[in-house]
N, C-alpha and C positions, 0 to 999 in steps of 0.2 A: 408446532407452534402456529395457531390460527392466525393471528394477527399478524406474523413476519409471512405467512403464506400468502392472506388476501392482499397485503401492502405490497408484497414484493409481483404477485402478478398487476397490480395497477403502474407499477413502475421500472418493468423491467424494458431496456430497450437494445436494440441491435447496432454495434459497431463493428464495420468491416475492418476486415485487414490492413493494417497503417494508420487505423485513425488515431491523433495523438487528442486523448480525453480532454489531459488539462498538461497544463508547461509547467516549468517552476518560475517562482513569481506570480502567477494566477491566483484570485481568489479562492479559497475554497469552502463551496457553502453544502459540499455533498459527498459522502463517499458511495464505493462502490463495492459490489457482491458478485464475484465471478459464478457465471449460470455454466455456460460454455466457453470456449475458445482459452487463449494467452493473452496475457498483457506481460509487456516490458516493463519496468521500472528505472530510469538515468536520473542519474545528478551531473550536472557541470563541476567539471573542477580543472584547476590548471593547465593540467596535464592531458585536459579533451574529457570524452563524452565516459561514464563509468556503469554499466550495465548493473544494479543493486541486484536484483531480481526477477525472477520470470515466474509470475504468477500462473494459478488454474483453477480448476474447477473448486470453487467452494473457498475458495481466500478471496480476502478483501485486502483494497488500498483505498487512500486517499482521506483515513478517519485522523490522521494529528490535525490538518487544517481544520477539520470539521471541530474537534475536541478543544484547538487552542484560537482558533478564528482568527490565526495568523495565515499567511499567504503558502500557496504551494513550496515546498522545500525541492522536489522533483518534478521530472515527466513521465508521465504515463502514456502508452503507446498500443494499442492493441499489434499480436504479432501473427493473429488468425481469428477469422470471423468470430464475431464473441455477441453472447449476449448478457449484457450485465443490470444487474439489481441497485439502481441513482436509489440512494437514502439519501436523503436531507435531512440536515440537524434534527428538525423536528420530530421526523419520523425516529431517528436514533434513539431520542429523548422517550420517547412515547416506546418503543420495544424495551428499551431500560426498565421504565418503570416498572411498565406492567412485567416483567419477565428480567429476575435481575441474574438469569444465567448467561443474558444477549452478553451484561457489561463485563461477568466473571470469563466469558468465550473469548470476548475482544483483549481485556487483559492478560489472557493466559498468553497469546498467539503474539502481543506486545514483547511481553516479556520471552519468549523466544527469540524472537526479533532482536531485542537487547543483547540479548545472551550470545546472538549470532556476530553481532558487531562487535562484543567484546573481544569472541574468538577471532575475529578480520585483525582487530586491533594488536593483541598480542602478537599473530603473525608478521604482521607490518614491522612491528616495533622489535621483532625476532631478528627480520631477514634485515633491519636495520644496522643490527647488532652487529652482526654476522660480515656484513660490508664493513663494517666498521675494522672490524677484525682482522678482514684480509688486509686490507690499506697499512694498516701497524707494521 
């Protein structure tokens, strides 16, 4: 793909180890394209800090803020030298069009994503069960 080639060398940039990208609550006007390194993925939740995900070479995060131009839901954290590929909306919009495999890639990798939290969810809602059980 020419165009995701020349875009992503004009916009790839270097984050060292521990840098935290973006918070949740942050705007988000850009997602990113892992080149090298790890990135973290946390959400807040009552119970303390929740590790979703540990990204790498070749996955992205940070396209729902971009897609709904609501605010950060998590944090991202690099967890080793990384260099990653900032898409801005625009650019998104512009690989879409011209290239509508970018939007069938990004949805297909969603939709795992979903599929994954389903399986979280059943489990949760298992070992809930299960507690429940013993307590009777």
């Amino acid at each position: 793909m020419r165009l995701a080639d020349k875009t992503f060398k004009e916009v790839g940039k270097e984050f060292p180890k521990g840098t935290v990208v973006f918070t949740e609550g942050d705007p988000g006007n850009e997602m990113y394209l892992i080149c090298s390194g790890e990135v973290k993925l946390t959400r807040k939740t009552s119970k303390g800090e929740v590790v979703l995900a540990i990204l790498g070479f070749g996955e992205f995060f940070g396209e729902m803020s971009v897609i709904t131009n609501k605010t950060r839901t998590i944090t991202a954290e690099t967890i080793l030298d990384c260099r990653l590929n900032v898409i801005s909306k625009d650019i998104l919009e512009t690989l879409i069009s011209s290239n509508p495999l970018v939007a069938l890639s990004i949805l297909k990798k969603l939709v795992l994503r979903l599929e994954n939290a389903y399986d979280q969810i059943e489990e949760l809602f298992s070992s809930k069960i299960k507690k429940a059980e013993i307590l009777e």
